[in-house]
C-alpha positions as CSV (number, residue, x, y, z in Angstrom):
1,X,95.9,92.6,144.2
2,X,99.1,94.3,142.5
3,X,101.4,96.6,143.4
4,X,100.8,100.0,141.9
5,X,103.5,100.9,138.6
6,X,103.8,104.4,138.1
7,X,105.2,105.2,134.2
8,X,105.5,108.3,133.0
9,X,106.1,110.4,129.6
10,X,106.6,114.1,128.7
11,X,105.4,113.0,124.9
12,X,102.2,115.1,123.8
13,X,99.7,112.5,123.1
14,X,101.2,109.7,124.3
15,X,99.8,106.6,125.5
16,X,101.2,103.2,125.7
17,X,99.6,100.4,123.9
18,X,99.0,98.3,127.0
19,X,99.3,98.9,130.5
20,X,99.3,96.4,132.5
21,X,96.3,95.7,135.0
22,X,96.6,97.8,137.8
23,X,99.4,99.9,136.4
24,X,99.6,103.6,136.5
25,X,100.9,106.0,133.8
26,X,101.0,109.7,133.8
27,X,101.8,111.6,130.6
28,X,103.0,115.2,132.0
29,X,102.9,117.5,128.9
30,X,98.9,116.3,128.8
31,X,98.6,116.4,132.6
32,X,96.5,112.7,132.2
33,X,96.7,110.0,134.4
34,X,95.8,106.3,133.1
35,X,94.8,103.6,134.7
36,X,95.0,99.7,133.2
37,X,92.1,97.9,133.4
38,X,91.6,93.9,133.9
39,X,92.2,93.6,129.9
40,X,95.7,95.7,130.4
41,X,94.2,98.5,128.4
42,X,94.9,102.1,129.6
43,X,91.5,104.1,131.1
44,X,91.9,107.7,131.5
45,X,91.1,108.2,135.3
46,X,91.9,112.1,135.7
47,X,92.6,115.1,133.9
48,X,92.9,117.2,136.4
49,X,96.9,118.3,136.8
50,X,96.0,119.7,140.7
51,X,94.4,116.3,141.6
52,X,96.9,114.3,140.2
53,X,99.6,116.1,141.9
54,X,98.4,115.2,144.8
55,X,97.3,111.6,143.9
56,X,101.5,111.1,142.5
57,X,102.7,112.8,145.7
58,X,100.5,110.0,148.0
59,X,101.5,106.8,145.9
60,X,105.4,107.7,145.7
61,X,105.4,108.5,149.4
62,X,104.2,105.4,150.2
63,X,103.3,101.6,148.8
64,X,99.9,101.0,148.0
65,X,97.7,98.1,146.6
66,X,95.2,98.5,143.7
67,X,92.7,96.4,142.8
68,X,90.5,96.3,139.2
69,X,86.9,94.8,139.2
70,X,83.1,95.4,139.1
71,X,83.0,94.8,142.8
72,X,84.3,96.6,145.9
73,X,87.6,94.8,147.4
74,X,87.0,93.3,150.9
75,X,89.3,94.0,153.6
76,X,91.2,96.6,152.3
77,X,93.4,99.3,154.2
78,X,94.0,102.9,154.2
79,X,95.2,104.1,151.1
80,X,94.5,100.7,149.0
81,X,93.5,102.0,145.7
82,X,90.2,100.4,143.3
83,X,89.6,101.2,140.2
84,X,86.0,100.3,139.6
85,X,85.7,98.7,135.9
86,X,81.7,99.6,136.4
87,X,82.1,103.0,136.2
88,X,85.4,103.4,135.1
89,X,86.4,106.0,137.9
90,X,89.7,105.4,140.2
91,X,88.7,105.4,144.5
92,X,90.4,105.1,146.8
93,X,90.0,103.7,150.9
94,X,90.0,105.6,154.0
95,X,86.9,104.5,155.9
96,X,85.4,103.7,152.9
97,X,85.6,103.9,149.4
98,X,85.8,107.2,147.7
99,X,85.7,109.1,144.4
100,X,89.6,110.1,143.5
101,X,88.1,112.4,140.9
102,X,85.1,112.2,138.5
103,X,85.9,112.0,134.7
104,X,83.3,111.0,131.8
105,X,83.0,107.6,130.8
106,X,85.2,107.2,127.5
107,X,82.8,105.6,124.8
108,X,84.4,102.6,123.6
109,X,86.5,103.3,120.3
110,X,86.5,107.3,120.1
111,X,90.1,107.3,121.8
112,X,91.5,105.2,119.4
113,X,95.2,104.8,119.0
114,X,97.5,105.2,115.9
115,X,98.1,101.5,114.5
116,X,101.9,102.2,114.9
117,X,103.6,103.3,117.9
118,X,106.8,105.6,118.3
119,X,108.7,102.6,119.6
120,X,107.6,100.7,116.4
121,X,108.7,103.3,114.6
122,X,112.2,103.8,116.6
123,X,112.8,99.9,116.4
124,X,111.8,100.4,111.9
125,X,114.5,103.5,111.4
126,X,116.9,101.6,113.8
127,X,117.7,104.5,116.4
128,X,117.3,105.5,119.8
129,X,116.3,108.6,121.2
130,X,114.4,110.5,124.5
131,X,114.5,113.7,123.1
132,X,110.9,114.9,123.3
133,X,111.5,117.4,120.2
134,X,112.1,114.4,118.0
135,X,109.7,112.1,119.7
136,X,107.0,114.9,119.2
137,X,108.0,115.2,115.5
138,X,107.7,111.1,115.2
139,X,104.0,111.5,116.6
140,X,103.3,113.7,113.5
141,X,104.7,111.8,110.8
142,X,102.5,108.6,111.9
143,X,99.9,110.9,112.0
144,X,100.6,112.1,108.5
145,X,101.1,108.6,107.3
146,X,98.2,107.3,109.0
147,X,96.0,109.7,107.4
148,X,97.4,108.9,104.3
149,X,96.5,105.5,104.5
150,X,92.9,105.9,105.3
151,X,92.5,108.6,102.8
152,X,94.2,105.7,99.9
153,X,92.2,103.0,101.4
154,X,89.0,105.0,102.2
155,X,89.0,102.5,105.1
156,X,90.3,104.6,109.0
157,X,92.5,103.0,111.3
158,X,91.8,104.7,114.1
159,X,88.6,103.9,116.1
160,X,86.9,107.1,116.1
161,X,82.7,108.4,116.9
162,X,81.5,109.9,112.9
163,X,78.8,111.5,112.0
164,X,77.9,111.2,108.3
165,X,74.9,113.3,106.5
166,X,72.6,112.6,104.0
167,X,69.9,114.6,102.3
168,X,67.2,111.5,102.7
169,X,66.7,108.4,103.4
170,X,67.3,106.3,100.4
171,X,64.8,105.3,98.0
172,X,62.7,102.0,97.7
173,X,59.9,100.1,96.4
174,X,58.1,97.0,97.5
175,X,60.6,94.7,96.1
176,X,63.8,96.7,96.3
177,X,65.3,98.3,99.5
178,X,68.3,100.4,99.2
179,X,70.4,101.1,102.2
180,X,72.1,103.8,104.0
181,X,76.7,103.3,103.2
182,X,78.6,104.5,105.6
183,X,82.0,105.6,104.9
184,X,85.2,104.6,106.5
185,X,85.2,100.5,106.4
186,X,83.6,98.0,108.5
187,X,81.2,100.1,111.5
188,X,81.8,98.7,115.3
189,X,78.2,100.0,116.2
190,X,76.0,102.5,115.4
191,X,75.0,105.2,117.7
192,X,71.9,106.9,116.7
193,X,70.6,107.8,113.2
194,X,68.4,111.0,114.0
195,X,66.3,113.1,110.8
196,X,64.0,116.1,110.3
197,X,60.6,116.0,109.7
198,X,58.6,118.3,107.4
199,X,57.8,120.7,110.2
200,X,61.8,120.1,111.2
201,X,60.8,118.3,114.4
202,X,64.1,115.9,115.5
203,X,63.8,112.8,115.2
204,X,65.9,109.6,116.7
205,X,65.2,106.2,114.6
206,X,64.6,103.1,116.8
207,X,67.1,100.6,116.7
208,X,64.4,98.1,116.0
209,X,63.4,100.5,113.3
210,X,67.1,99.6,111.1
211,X,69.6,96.5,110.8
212,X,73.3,96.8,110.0
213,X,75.1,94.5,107.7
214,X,77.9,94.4,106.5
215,X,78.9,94.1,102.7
216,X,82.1,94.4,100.3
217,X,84.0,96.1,103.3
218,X,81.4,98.4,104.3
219,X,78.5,99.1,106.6
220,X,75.2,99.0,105.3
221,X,72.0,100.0,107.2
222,X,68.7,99.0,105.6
223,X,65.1,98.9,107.3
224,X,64.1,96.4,109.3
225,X,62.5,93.3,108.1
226,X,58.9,94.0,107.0
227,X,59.9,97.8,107.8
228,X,60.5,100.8,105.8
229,X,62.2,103.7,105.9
230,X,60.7,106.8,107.1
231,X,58.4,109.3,104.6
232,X,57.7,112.5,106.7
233,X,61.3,113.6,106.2
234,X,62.4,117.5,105.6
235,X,63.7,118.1,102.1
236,X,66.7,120.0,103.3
237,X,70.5,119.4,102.9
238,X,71.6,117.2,106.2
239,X,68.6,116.3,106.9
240,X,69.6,113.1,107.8
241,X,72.5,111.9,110.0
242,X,74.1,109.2,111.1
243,X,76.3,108.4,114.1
244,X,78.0,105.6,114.7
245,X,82.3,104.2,115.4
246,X,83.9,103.1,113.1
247,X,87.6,101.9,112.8
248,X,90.0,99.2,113.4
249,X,91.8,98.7,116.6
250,X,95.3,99.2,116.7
251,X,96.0,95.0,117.1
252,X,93.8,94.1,114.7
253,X,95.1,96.2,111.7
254,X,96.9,94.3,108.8
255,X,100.8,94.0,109.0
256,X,100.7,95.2,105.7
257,X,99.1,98.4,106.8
258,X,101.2,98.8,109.5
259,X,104.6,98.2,107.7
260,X,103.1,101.4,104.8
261,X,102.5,103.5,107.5
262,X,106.3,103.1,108.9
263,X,107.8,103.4,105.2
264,X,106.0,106.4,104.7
265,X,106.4,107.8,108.2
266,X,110.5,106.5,107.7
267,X,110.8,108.7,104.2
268,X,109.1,111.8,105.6
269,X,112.0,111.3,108.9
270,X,114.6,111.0,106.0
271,X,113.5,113.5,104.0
272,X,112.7,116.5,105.9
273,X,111.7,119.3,102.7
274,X,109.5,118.2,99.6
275,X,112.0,118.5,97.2
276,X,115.5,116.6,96.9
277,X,118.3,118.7,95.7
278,X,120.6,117.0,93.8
279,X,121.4,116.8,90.3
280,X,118.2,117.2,89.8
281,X,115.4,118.4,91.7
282,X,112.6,115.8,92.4
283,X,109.5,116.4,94.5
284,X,108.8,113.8,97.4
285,X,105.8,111.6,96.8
286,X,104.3,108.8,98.8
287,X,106.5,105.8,98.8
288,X,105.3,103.1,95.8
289,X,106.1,100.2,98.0
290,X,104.0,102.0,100.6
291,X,101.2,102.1,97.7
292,X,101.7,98.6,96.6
293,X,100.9,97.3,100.4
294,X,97.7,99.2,100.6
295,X,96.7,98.8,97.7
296,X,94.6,95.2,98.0
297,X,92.9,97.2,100.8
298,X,91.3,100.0,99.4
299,X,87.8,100.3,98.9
300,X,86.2,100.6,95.8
C-alpha cells in the first residue's frame, strides 16, 4: 500500500519519465490521467476530462490508499483505490471493486517517449522556467531534433507500432533465402505480416510460418526453417505489409544520442530564424558536433 501522489502539468504532451508506483499524475491541457505501475512507469488510466474531474475532486477531498498488482487487495476500505496491472484499468472500492473508467490497453512501445526530456533540456541550456509558452516551444525543438536524428541515423528513438510495404515477398531458391529488412533499427516484436493473394483474398502469415533475426543493426525476417515464403501472392504495389514496433526506449538510448539531440534542440532555442544577421548572413544548419556524435550510429 502507498499513499496516493497527485502531480500535475498544463504542458501539451507531457508525461514524466517515471512515476512512481502508485502515483498519480494529471496533465490538464491533454485532460489524461496516469497511473504508475509496479515498474514506476506511467499507464494512462482515463481520458475522459468529466470522469477525471470527479475522480481529482474524491482523492483531494480525502486520503486514500492505492494498491498495484495482478490480484485484488484484501481487506480494503471505502474509497481504497487498485490499479489492476492485468488489465491495466484503475478501480476503485465501495462494496466491491469497480471499474473507474474503461480505457484500451496501451500496446507496449507505441506510446513511446522522446529520449530527452524538457527538464534535461532546462538543466543542458542552464535556465529555469514554468511558462507553458516556452515549455511548449521546448517540446517542439526535441521533437524537431529527435527527428533529425532518426532521419541521420535511419535508426528511431521513439518506440512506436510501423507498418512497412513491399510489393512481394522476396525472392529465393533452394540454397539461398533472402529476407524481408525492416526499416528503423533493431524491431522489439513483430505484429502481424498480412499479403494479397492472386484473387486479393487477405492473408495473415503464421508466426511459425517466419523467424526474426537480427543483423548489422537491423531486423531481418526470413522463412522458417525448412519453410518458404509464400507463392500465391497478388502482383500489385503494397501487396505485402508488415507490422511490427520498433524503437529504443527512452533509458536505453546512447548518451551520445541524447547529448545531439540537446545541442541541436539548444541551437534551434538560441537561434530562433534560419538565417544569422551579422556581418554576414549565414543560414542555420544542424550542429557538426551534433553530426560527429551520431554519426558512428547510422545505418548503412
Amino acid at each position: 500500500m502507498s499513499q496516493v501522489q497527485l502531480n500535475r502539468s498544463g504542458v501539451v504532451g507531457h508525461v514524466p519519465a517515471t512515476l512512481l508506483s502508485g502515483a498519480m499524475f494529471y496533465n490538464s491541457a491533454d485532460a489524461k490521467l496516469y497511473i504508475g505501475d509496479i515498474s514506476n512507469t506511467p499507464t494512462l488510466v482515463s481520458d475522459n476530462p468529466l470522469v477525471i474531474a470527479a475522480q481529482i475532486a474524491t482523492l483531494q477531498a480525502e486520503s486514500r490508499e492505492t494498491t498495484v498488482s495482478e490480484t485484488a487487495p484484501t481487506a480494503a476500505l471505502q474509497g481504497d483505490l487498485w490499479f489492476d496491472l492485468s488489465t491495466s484499468q484503475l478501480k476503485f472500492y465501495t462494496t466491491e471493486w469497480v471499474q473507474a473508467n474503461t480505457v484500451p490497453t496501451p500496446i507496449q512501445g507505441i506510446l513511446g517517449e522522446y529520449p530527452v526530456t524538457t527538464d534535461d533540456f532546462l538543466s543542458h541550456i542552464v535556465y529555469s522556467t514554468t511558462d507553458v509558452a516556452e515549455l511548449n516551444q521546448m517540446t517542439i525543438m526535441i521533437e524537431a531534433a529527435t527527428n533529425f536524428a532518426e532521419r541521420y541515423t535511419g535508426r528511431m528513438f521513439i518506440s512506436r507500432s510501423v507498418t512497412q510495404f513491399f510489393d512481394r515477398f522476396p525472392p529465393s531458391t533452394k540454397s539461398t533465402k533472402l529476407p524481408i529488412i525492416l526499416k528503423g533499427g533493431i524491431s522489439g516484436s513483430v505484429t502481424s505480416i498480412d499479403y494479397l493473394d492472386s484473387l486479393f483474398a487477405s492473408h495473415t502469415l503464421p508466426a511459425d510460418k517466419y523467424r526474426v533475426l537480427e543483423r548489422n543493426g537491423r531486423t531481418q525476417i526470413y522463412p522458417a526453417l525448412g519453410k518458404e515464403w509464400p507463392v500465391d501472392v497478388a502482383n500489385e504495389v503494397d501487396s505485402l505489409s508488415v507490422t511490427y514496433i520498433v524503437g529504443t526506449a527512452a533509458p536505453a538510448v546512447p548518451g551520445a544520442i541524447k547529448m545531439a539531440i540537446l545541442l541541436i534542440a539548444a541551437s534551434m532555442w538560441e537561434n530562433r530564424e534560419n538565417e544569422i544577421v551579422g556581418n554576414n548572413i549565414k543560414a542555420l544548419k544542424p550542429v557538426i558536433a551534433a553530426k560527429d556524435l551520431l554519426h558512428p550510429y547510422k545505418l548503412r
